[in-house]
N, C-alpha and C positions, 0 to 999 in steps of 0.2 A: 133828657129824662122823659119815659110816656110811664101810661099806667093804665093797666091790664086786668082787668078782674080783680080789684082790690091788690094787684101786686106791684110794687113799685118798680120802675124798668130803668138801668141805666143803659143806653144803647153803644156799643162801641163798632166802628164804621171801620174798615180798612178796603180802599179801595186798590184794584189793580192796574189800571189809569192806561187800559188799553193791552197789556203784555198781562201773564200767568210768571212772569220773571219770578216777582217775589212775596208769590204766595207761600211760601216756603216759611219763610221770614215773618210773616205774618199771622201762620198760625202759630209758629212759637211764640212771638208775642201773645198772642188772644187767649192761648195756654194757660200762661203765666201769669197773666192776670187774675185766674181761677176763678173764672165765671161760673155763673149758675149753666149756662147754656151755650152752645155754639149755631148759629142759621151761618152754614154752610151754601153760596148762593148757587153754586152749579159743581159739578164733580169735580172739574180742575180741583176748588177751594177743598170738596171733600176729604179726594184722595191726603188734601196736605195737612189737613186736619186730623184727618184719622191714624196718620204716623203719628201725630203728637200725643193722643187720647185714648185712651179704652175707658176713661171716667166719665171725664163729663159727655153729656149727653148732647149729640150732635146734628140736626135737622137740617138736610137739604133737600130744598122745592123742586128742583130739577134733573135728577137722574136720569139717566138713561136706560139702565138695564142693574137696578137697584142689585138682584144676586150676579150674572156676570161678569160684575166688574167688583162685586166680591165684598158690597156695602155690608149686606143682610145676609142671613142664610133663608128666609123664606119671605116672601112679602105678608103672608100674615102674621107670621113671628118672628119679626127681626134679628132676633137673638142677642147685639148686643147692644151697644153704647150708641147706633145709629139708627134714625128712622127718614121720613118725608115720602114726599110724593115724586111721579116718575114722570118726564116728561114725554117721553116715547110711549107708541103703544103700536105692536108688530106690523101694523096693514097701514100706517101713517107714510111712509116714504112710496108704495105703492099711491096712494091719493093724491099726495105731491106728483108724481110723474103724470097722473092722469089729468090732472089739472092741467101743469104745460102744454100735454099734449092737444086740449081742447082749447088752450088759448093760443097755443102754434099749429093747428092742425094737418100744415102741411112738412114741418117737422120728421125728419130722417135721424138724424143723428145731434145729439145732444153733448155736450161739454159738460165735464163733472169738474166742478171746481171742489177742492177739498181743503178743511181746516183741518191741516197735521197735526196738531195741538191735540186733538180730539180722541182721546184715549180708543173710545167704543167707534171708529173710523169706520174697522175691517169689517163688523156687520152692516153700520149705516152703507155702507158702499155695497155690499151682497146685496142687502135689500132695495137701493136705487136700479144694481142690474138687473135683478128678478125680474122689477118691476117696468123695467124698457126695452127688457125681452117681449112681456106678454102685452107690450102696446105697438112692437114693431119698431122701436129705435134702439138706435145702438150708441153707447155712452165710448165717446170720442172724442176729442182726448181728455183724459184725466191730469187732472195737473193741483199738485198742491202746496200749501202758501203756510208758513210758520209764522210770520211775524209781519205788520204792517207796513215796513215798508219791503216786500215783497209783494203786493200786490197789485200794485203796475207790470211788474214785470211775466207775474202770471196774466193776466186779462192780455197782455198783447202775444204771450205764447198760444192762449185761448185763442184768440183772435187771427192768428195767421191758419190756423187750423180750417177756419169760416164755418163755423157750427151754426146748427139754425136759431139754435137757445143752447140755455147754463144752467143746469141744476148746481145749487149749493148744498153741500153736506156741511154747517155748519158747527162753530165751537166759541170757545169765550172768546177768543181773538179776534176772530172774525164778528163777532157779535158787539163788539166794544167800536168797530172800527168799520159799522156797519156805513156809514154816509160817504167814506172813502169808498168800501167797495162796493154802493150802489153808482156812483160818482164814476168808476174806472168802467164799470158794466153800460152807463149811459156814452162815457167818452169812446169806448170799441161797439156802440152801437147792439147792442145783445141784449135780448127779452132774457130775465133771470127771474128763477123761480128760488124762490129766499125761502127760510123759517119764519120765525116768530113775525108777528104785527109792526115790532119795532124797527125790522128790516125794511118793512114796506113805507111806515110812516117816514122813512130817512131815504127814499128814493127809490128801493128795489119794485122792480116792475109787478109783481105777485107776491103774496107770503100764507102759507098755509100751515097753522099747528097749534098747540096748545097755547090756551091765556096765561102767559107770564105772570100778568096782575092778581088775574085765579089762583092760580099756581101761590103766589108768597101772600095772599091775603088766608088761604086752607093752611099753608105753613104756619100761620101766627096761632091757629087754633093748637095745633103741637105743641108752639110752644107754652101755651097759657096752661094744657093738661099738664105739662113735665113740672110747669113751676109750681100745681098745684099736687104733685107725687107723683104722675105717670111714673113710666119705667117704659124709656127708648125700645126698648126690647118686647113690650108687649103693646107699643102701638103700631096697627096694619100699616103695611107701602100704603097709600093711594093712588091711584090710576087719575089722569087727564080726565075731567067731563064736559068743560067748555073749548069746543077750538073756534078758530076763527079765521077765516078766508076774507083779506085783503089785496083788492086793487088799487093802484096807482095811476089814475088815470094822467095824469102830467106827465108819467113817465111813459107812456103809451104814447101818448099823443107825439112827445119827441122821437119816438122810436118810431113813428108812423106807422103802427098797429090800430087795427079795428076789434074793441073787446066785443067778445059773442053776448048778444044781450042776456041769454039763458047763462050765461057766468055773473055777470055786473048783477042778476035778480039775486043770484044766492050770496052771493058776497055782502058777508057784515059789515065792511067799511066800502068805502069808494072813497077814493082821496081825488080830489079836483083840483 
Protein backbone atom coordinates (compact mmCIF):
# COMPACT_ATOMS: atom_id res chain seq x y z
CA UNK A 1 0.00 0.00 0.00
CA UNK A 2 1.79 3.69 -0.83
CA UNK A 3 -0.14 6.90 -0.99
CA UNK A 4 0.15 9.61 -3.53
CA UNK A 5 -1.44 12.93 -3.25
CA UNK A 6 -4.07 12.11 -1.02
CA UNK A 7 -4.82 8.86 -3.15
CA UNK A 8 -4.62 5.60 -1.75
CA UNK A 9 -2.29 3.04 -3.86
CA UNK A 10 -2.63 -0.60 -3.80
CA UNK A 11 0.56 -1.58 -5.89
CA UNK A 12 0.50 -4.89 -7.78
CA UNK A 13 4.01 -6.32 -8.84
CA UNK A 14 4.32 -8.89 -11.63
CA UNK A 15 7.68 -9.67 -12.33
CA UNK A 16 9.42 -11.42 -15.54
CA UNK A 17 12.29 -13.01 -13.54
CA UNK A 18 14.62 -12.67 -16.39
CA UNK A 19 12.63 -14.06 -19.86
CA UNK A 20 9.49 -11.77 -21.53
CA UNK A 21 7.92 -15.57 -21.55
CA UNK A 22 4.97 -14.62 -19.59
CA UNK A 23 4.23 -11.26 -20.01
CA UNK A 24 1.42 -12.33 -21.80
CA UNK A 25 -0.04 -14.02 -18.94
CA UNK A 26 0.52 -11.26 -16.80
CA UNK A 27 -1.24 -8.64 -18.46
CA UNK A 28 -4.30 -10.71 -18.46
CA UNK A 29 -4.16 -10.94 -15.13
CA UNK A 30 -3.25 -7.07 -14.27
CA UNK A 31 -6.37 -6.80 -16.67
CA UNK A 32 -8.74 -8.49 -14.83
CA UNK A 33 -8.09 -7.12 -11.79
CA UNK A 34 -9.50 -3.71 -13.14
CA UNK A 35 -7.16 -1.52 -12.03
CA UNK A 36 -7.35 2.15 -11.99
CA UNK A 37 -3.96 2.11 -14.01
CA UNK A 38 -1.26 0.02 -15.63
CA UNK A 39 3.01 1.25 -15.47
CA UNK A 40 3.89 -0.78 -18.22
CA UNK A 41 7.89 -1.01 -17.21
CA UNK A 42 9.52 -1.34 -20.85
CA UNK A 43 7.65 -2.15 -24.44
CA UNK A 44 7.97 -5.75 -24.14
CA UNK A 45 5.22 -5.25 -21.01
CA UNK A 46 3.50 -2.45 -23.28
CA UNK A 47 3.00 -4.17 -26.39
CA UNK A 48 1.19 -7.19 -23.95
CA UNK A 49 -0.64 -4.87 -22.25
CA UNK A 50 -2.07 -3.07 -24.82
CA UNK A 51 -3.54 -6.25 -26.53
CA UNK A 52 -5.40 -6.62 -23.46
CA UNK A 53 -6.80 -2.70 -23.11
CA UNK A 54 -7.98 0.19 -24.92
CA UNK A 55 -9.55 1.30 -21.14
CA UNK A 56 -7.60 1.49 -18.82
CA UNK A 57 -4.94 3.81 -18.97
CA UNK A 58 -1.58 2.55 -19.50
CA UNK A 59 2.01 4.45 -18.64
CA UNK A 60 5.30 3.17 -19.87
CA UNK A 61 8.70 5.03 -18.69
CA UNK A 62 10.57 3.35 -21.35
CA UNK A 63 9.73 3.44 -25.01
CA UNK A 64 11.67 3.49 -27.59
CA UNK A 65 9.96 5.08 -30.53
CA UNK A 66 6.56 5.76 -28.75
CA UNK A 67 4.53 6.38 -32.62
CA UNK A 68 6.75 3.64 -34.61
CA UNK A 69 6.04 0.90 -32.66
CA UNK A 70 2.58 2.21 -32.88
CA UNK A 71 1.99 3.21 -28.85
CA UNK A 72 0.66 6.80 -29.62
CA UNK A 73 -0.28 8.52 -32.74
CA UNK A 74 1.58 11.88 -31.91
CA UNK A 75 3.90 12.40 -28.81
CA UNK A 76 1.91 15.52 -27.95
CA UNK A 77 -1.40 13.75 -28.38
CA UNK A 78 -1.26 10.47 -27.55
CA UNK A 79 -4.62 9.80 -28.70
CA UNK A 80 -5.48 6.92 -26.79
CA UNK A 81 -5.38 4.75 -23.68
CA UNK A 82 -1.39 4.98 -23.64
CA UNK A 83 1.13 7.51 -22.56
CA UNK A 84 4.99 7.96 -20.75
CA UNK A 85 8.08 8.79 -21.62
CA UNK A 86 10.77 7.57 -24.35
CA UNK A 87 13.85 6.26 -23.55
CA UNK A 88 15.63 6.85 -27.00
CA UNK A 89 16.31 9.96 -28.49
CA UNK A 90 17.68 9.79 -32.31
CA UNK A 91 21.57 10.97 -31.93
CA UNK A 92 21.91 8.43 -28.65
CA UNK A 93 23.39 5.26 -30.37
CA UNK A 94 25.68 7.68 -32.36
CA UNK A 95 27.17 8.99 -28.78
CA UNK A 96 27.39 5.42 -27.65
CA UNK A 97 29.71 4.56 -30.56
CA UNK A 98 31.72 7.64 -30.17
CA UNK A 99 32.29 7.01 -26.74
CA UNK A 100 33.77 3.41 -27.41
CA UNK A 101 35.56 4.74 -29.92
CA UNK A 102 37.43 7.26 -27.53
CA UNK A 103 37.80 4.53 -24.84
CA UNK A 104 39.22 1.97 -27.62
CA UNK A 105 40.76 4.51 -29.88
CA UNK A 106 42.63 2.22 -31.59
CA UNK A 107 39.38 0.12 -32.47
CA UNK A 108 38.64 -1.15 -36.31
CA UNK A 109 36.08 -3.21 -36.15
CA UNK A 110 33.53 -3.65 -33.51
CA UNK A 111 30.99 -6.69 -32.43
CA UNK A 112 27.34 -5.85 -32.33
CA UNK A 113 25.93 -8.05 -29.97
CA UNK A 114 22.15 -7.86 -30.20
CA UNK A 115 18.91 -8.50 -28.00
CA UNK A 116 16.35 -10.24 -30.43
CA UNK A 117 13.83 -9.85 -27.98
CA UNK A 118 13.94 -6.15 -28.93
CA UNK A 119 11.03 -5.37 -31.07
CA UNK A 120 12.58 -1.75 -32.40
CA UNK A 121 16.19 -3.95 -33.21
CA UNK A 122 16.03 -2.91 -37.11
CA UNK A 123 16.41 0.81 -36.26
CA UNK A 124 18.55 0.56 -33.06
CA UNK A 125 21.08 -1.42 -35.44
CA UNK A 126 20.81 1.32 -38.54
CA UNK A 127 21.47 3.73 -36.06
CA UNK A 128 24.68 1.73 -34.52
CA UNK A 129 25.89 1.32 -38.45
CA UNK A 130 25.37 5.02 -39.40
CA UNK A 131 27.10 5.74 -36.48
CA UNK A 132 30.40 3.36 -37.22
CA UNK A 133 30.47 4.41 -40.47
CA UNK A 134 31.18 8.02 -39.68
CA UNK A 135 33.74 7.03 -36.89
CA UNK A 136 35.52 4.70 -39.36
CA UNK A 137 34.62 1.12 -37.81
CA UNK A 138 32.95 -1.36 -39.22
CA UNK A 139 30.34 -3.54 -37.02
CA UNK A 140 31.67 -7.30 -37.34
CA UNK A 141 30.09 -9.56 -36.41
CA UNK A 142 26.65 -9.29 -35.60
CA UNK A 143 25.39 -11.95 -33.51
CA UNK A 144 22.11 -12.12 -31.55
CA UNK A 145 20.88 -13.85 -28.32
CA UNK A 146 17.00 -14.58 -27.22
CA UNK A 147 17.21 -16.01 -24.15
CA UNK A 148 19.83 -16.29 -21.28
CA UNK A 149 21.06 -19.15 -21.52
CA UNK A 150 22.40 -18.21 -25.03
CA UNK A 151 24.69 -16.10 -24.02
CA UNK A 152 27.73 -17.90 -23.56
CA UNK A 153 27.40 -19.21 -26.64
CA UNK A 154 27.07 -15.96 -28.38
CA UNK A 155 30.26 -14.07 -26.61
CA UNK A 156 32.37 -17.12 -27.77
CA UNK A 157 30.92 -16.88 -31.40
CA UNK A 158 31.80 -13.03 -30.69
CA UNK A 159 34.88 -14.00 -29.50
CA UNK A 160 36.44 -16.17 -32.19
CA UNK A 161 35.76 -13.31 -34.51
CA UNK A 162 38.64 -11.13 -32.27
CA UNK A 163 36.80 -7.85 -32.44
CA UNK A 164 38.51 -5.04 -30.71
CA UNK A 165 35.12 -4.07 -28.47
CA UNK A 166 31.18 -5.03 -28.38
CA UNK A 167 28.57 -2.72 -28.86
CA UNK A 168 25.29 -3.88 -27.05
CA UNK A 169 21.96 -3.15 -28.68
CA UNK A 170 20.18 -3.87 -25.64
CA UNK A 171 16.31 -5.17 -24.50
CA UNK A 172 14.52 -6.63 -21.35
CA UNK A 173 16.32 -9.80 -21.59
CA UNK A 174 19.40 -8.80 -21.67
CA UNK A 175 18.73 -6.15 -19.14
CA UNK A 176 17.47 -8.67 -16.45
CA UNK A 177 20.47 -10.83 -17.10
CA UNK A 178 22.69 -8.03 -17.27
CA UNK A 179 25.81 -9.46 -14.54
CA UNK A 180 25.76 -12.74 -16.66
CA UNK A 181 26.41 -10.82 -19.75
CA UNK A 182 28.94 -8.47 -18.13
CA UNK A 183 30.49 -11.73 -16.53
CA UNK A 184 30.60 -13.74 -20.21
CA UNK A 185 32.05 -10.06 -21.85
CA UNK A 186 34.91 -10.15 -18.92
CA UNK A 187 35.42 -14.13 -19.32
CA UNK A 188 36.16 -13.54 -23.59
CA UNK A 189 38.11 -10.68 -22.43
CA UNK A 190 36.09 -7.68 -24.45
CA UNK A 191 35.72 -3.87 -23.65
CA UNK A 192 31.55 -3.60 -24.01
CA UNK A 193 29.81 -0.71 -24.39
CA UNK A 194 26.39 -1.39 -22.32
CA UNK A 195 23.05 0.91 -21.91
CA UNK A 196 21.58 1.89 -18.84
CA UNK A 197 23.80 2.67 -15.48
CA UNK A 198 22.55 -0.78 -14.31
CA UNK A 199 24.71 -2.53 -16.86
CA UNK A 200 27.72 -0.84 -15.71
CA UNK A 201 27.01 -0.99 -11.93
CA UNK A 202 26.87 -5.22 -12.62
CA UNK A 203 30.22 -5.21 -14.50
CA UNK A 204 29.83 -4.03 -18.01
CA UNK A 205 32.87 -1.98 -18.91
CA UNK A 206 30.98 1.55 -19.99
CA UNK A 207 27.33 2.34 -20.02
CA UNK A 208 25.87 5.35 -21.70
CA UNK A 209 21.84 6.44 -21.63
CA UNK A 210 19.00 7.73 -20.12
CA UNK A 211 18.36 7.50 -16.02
CA UNK A 212 16.06 4.57 -15.45
CA UNK A 213 15.58 6.06 -11.81
CA UNK A 214 14.62 9.55 -13.81
CA UNK A 215 12.69 7.86 -16.14
CA UNK A 216 9.97 5.80 -13.35
CA UNK A 217 10.31 8.54 -10.69
CA UNK A 218 8.67 11.30 -14.13
CA UNK A 219 6.43 8.17 -14.64
CA UNK A 220 4.74 8.27 -11.13
CA UNK A 221 3.88 11.95 -11.77
CA UNK A 222 1.57 10.35 -14.86
CA UNK A 223 0.34 8.43 -12.81
CA UNK A 224 -0.83 10.84 -9.85
CA UNK A 225 -2.35 13.31 -12.92
CA UNK A 226 -4.59 10.01 -14.37
CA UNK A 227 -5.70 9.17 -10.78
CA UNK A 228 -6.54 12.67 -10.36
CA UNK A 229 -8.67 12.64 -14.15
CA UNK A 230 -5.98 13.24 -16.72
CA UNK A 231 -6.84 11.52 -19.89
CA UNK A 232 -3.70 9.09 -21.23
CA UNK A 233 -4.63 10.63 -24.48
CA UNK A 234 -3.93 14.17 -23.71
CA UNK A 235 -0.75 13.74 -21.74
CA UNK A 236 2.56 14.73 -23.88
CA UNK A 237 5.39 11.66 -24.72
CA UNK A 238 8.34 13.01 -22.67
CA UNK A 239 11.77 12.82 -24.00
CA UNK A 240 14.95 11.66 -21.71
CA UNK A 241 16.62 14.96 -19.93
CA UNK A 242 19.13 13.22 -17.51
CA UNK A 243 21.67 10.63 -18.99
CA UNK A 244 24.35 9.31 -17.44
CA UNK A 245 27.86 8.07 -18.66
CA UNK A 246 29.25 5.27 -16.42
CA UNK A 247 32.69 3.64 -15.97
CA UNK A 248 33.77 0.50 -14.47
CA UNK A 249 36.94 1.01 -13.48
CA UNK A 250 37.41 -2.94 -11.89
CA UNK A 251 36.27 -3.91 -15.04
CA UNK A 252 39.15 -1.93 -16.80
CA UNK A 253 41.50 -2.75 -14.78
CA UNK A 254 40.85 -6.59 -15.47
CA UNK A 255 40.71 -6.01 -19.08
CA UNK A 256 44.12 -4.21 -18.76
CA UNK A 257 42.76 -0.94 -20.40
CA UNK A 258 43.99 2.51 -19.56
CA UNK A 259 40.66 5.06 -19.18
CA UNK A 260 41.50 8.49 -21.11
CA UNK A 261 41.43 10.88 -18.20
CA UNK A 262 39.24 13.51 -20.31
CA UNK A 263 36.45 10.37 -20.13
CA UNK A 264 36.82 9.30 -16.32
CA UNK A 265 36.37 13.72 -15.96
CA UNK A 266 32.98 13.61 -17.75
CA UNK A 267 31.62 10.37 -16.34
CA UNK A 268 28.97 10.71 -13.68
CA UNK A 269 29.82 7.50 -11.77
CA UNK A 270 33.36 5.74 -11.64
CA UNK A 271 32.89 2.42 -10.18
CA UNK A 272 36.36 1.32 -8.25
Amino acid sequence: MGYVEGQNIVIEWRWGRGTTERFTEFATEVVNLNVDVIVAANTVAGYAVQKKTTRIPIVIPTMRDPVGDGFVTAFARPGGNITGLTFQIPELEGKRMQLLKELVPNASRVALLLDVTTREQRSMVNQAETAARALGLRLQPVVGVRAPNELASAFAEVARARPDAVFLVAGTMVYANRAQLAEQALKNHLPMMCEAREHAEAGCLISYAASLNDLFRRAAIFVDKILKGAKPADLPIEQPTKFELVINLKTAKALGLTIPPSLLARADQVIE
